[in-house]
C-alpha positions as CSV (number, residue, x, y, z in Angstrom):
1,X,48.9,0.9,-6.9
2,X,50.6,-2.0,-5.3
3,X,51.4,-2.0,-1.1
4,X,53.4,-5.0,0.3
5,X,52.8,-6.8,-3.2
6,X,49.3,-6.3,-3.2
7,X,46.6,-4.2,-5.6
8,X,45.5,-1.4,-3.7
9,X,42.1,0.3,-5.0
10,X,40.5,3.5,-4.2
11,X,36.7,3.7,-4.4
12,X,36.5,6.9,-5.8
13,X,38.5,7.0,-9.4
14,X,40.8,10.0,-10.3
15,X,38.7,12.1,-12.2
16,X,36.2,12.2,-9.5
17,X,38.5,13.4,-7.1
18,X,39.8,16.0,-9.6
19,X,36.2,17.2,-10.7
20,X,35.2,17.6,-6.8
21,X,38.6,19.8,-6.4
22,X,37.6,21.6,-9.1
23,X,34.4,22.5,-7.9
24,X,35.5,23.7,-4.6
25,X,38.6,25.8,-6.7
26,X,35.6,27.7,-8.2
27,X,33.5,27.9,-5.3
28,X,36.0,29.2,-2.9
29,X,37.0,32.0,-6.0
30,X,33.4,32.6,-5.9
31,X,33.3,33.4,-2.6
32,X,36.8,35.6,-2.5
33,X,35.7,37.4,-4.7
34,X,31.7,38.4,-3.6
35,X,33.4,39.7,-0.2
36,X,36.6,41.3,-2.0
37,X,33.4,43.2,-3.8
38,X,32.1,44.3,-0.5
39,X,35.8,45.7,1.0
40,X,36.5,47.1,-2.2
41,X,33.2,49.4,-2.1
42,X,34.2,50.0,1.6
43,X,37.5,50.9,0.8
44,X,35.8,53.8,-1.3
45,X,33.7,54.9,1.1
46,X,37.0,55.4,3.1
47,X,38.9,57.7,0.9
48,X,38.7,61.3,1.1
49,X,37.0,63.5,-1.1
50,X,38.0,66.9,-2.3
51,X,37.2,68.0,0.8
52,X,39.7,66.2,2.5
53,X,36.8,64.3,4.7
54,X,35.8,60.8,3.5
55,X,32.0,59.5,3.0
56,X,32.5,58.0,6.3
57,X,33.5,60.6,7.6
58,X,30.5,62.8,6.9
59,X,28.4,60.3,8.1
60,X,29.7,60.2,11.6
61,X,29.6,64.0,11.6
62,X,26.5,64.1,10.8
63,X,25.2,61.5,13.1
64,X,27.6,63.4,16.2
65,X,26.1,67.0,15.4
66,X,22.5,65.8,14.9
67,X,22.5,63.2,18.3
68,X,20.7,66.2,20.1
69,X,18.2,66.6,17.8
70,X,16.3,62.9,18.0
71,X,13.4,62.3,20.0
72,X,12.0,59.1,20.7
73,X,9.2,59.2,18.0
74,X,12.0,59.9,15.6
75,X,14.2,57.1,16.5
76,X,11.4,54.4,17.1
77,X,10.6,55.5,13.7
78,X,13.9,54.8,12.3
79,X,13.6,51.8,13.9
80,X,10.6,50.9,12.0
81,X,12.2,52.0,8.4
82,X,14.6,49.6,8.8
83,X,12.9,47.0,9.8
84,X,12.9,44.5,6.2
85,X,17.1,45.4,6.1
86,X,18.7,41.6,7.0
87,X,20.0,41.9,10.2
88,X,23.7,41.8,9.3
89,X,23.5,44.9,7.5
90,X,20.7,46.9,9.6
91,X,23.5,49.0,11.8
92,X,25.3,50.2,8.7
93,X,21.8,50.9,7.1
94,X,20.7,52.7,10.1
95,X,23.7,54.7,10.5
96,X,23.7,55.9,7.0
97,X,20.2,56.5,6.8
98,X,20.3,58.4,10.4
99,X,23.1,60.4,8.5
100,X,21.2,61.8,5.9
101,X,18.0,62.7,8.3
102,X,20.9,64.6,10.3
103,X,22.5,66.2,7.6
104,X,18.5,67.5,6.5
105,X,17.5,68.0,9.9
106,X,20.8,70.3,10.5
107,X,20.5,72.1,7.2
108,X,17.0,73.4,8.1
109,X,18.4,74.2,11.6
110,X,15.4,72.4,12.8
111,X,14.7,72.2,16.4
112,X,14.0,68.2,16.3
113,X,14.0,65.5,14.3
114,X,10.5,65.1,12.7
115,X,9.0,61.5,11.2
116,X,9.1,64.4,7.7
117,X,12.8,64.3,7.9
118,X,13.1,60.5,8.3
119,X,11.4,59.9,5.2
120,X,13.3,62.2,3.5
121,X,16.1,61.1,4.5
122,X,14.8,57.2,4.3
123,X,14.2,58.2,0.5
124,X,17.5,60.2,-0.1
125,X,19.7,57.5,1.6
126,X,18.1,54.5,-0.2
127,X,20.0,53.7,-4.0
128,X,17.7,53.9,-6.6
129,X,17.7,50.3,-7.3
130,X,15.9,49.7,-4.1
131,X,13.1,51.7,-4.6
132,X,10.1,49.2,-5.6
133,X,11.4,47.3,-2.4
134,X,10.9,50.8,0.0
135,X,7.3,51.9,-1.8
136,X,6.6,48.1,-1.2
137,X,7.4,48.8,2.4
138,X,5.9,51.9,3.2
139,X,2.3,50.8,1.4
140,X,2.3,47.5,3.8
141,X,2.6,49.8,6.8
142,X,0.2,52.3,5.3
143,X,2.8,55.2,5.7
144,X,2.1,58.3,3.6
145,X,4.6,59.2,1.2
146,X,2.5,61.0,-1.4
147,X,4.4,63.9,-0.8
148,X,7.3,62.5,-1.2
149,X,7.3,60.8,-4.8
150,X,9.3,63.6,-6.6
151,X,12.3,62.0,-4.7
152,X,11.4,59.1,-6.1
153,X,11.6,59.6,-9.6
């Protein structure tokens, strides 16, 4: 390339800069698409079911109509369960997990919140695929879950 008649060089050749554009194309896809991943499974949990409520919207019902029901055992224990969750994604674990001990807790029209129905609900709320990582978990802190491994199958 010449600029007021003389040879001007770059230090990095062509092909360089294209193979570092390149890399950043496919990085930034990479990206776009791992959190597209997460609002598309969001935007399922948003749309409503036969019933005409959404999964969200069960949650927070649950969560509303059980409120009463938690003592402070119950909720330190919750607290404990979801403990190894990263931070980023602990509230939304909590939540969901707290809506499934509510949902339990209301459908035995039990006067509290027991540490029975947060593992039941611990279990019930946590996918399948998780499981090693919750056993793992609850054998570290020496919580008893014997009766509890039918759920776990």
């Amino acid at each position: 390339m010449r600029y007021n008649n003389r040879e001007v060089t770059f230090p990095v050749s062509n092909s360089m800069f294209m193979w570092f554009i390149m890399f950043w194309v496919f990085v930034l896809l990479f990206f776009m698409s791992v959190g597209g991943y997460f609002m598309f499974r969001k935007f399922f949990k948003v749309l409503p079911r036969a019933d005409g409520k959404s999964k969200l919207d069960w949650q927070n019902y649950y969560v509303e109509t059980s409120r009463h029901l938690w003592t402070d055992d119950a909720k330190a224990f919750l607290d404990q369960l979801v403990s190894p969750v990263p931070t980023a994604f602990r509230d939304i674990a909590k939540h969901s997990i707290a809506a499934k001990i509510g949902q339990l807790a209301l459908e035995e029209k039990a006067p509290e919140v027991t540490r029975d129905h947060c593992l039941r609900g611990y279990i019930l709320a946590t996918p399948r695929r998780d499981y090693k990582s919750l056993t793992s978990f609850l054998d570290k802190n020496n919580i008893d879950y014997s009766s509890y491994k039918h759920l776990l199958q």
